[in-house]
N, C-alpha and C positions, 0 to 999 in steps of 0.2 A: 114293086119292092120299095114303098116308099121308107126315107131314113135311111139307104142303103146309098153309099157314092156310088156313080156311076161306076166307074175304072174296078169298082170291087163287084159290080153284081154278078161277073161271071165265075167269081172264086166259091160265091153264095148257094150259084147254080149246082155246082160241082160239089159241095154241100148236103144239098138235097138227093142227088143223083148218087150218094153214098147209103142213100138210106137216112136221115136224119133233115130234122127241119132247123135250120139257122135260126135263131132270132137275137133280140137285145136286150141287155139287162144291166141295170147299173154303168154303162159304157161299157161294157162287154160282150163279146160275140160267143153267144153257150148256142147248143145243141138238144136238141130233144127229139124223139122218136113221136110224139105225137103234137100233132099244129094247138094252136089255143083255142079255148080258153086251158083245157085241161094239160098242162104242160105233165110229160114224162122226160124230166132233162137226165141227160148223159153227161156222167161226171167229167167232163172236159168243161175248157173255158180260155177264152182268147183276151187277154187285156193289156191296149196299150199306154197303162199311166201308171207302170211300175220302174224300177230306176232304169233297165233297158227298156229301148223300145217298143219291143213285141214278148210279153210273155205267154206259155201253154200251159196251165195248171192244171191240176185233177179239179176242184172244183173254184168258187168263187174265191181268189186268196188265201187260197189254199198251196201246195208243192206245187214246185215249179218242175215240170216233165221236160220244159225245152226254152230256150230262148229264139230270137228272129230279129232280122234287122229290119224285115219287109215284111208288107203286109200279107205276100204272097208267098212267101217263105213261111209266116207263121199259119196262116190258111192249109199250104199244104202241110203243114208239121202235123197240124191237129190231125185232118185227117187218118193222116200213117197211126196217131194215137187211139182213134177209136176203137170200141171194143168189136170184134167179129161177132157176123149175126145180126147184125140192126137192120131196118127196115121190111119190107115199106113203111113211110111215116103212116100213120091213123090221123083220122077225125079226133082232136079233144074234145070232146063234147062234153057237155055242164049233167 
């Protein structure tokens, strides 16, 4: 899980184990149903450089679904946001 802080890989895990593949983008932690290259991302989105700490958007800067003070408050917020029916992740293939 390189790029991932320790203290957060197990939130990343839990992540996956939803159905969906974590990765990064612009400083943010989005969601996709299928691993890269060929990203299927799931309109969620974790970003912590909005005026609160931890925001939950529908998509990149987009509405804000929830705020968090932690990074594990906002990890599991997304979660509870995802849409039912995801996974298992797929191959992105080119």
């Amino acid at each position: 899980m390189a790029g991932v802080p320790r203290a957060h890989r197990g939130r990343v895990r839990r992540a996956g184990a939803a159905g969906v593949y974590p990765f990064t983008s612009h400083w943010t932690l989005r969601f996709s149903t299928s691993t890269r290259p060929r990203l299927t991302v799931v309109p969620l989105c974790l970003d912590a450089y909005r005026q609160k700490p931890y925001t939950v958007s529908t998509h990149y800067m987009d509405k804000v679904l929830a705020e968090a003070t932690t990074a594990a408050d906002a990890v599991s917020t997304a979660l509870r946001h995802l849409p039912s029916g995801l996974g298992p992740v797929t191959p992105g293939r080119d």
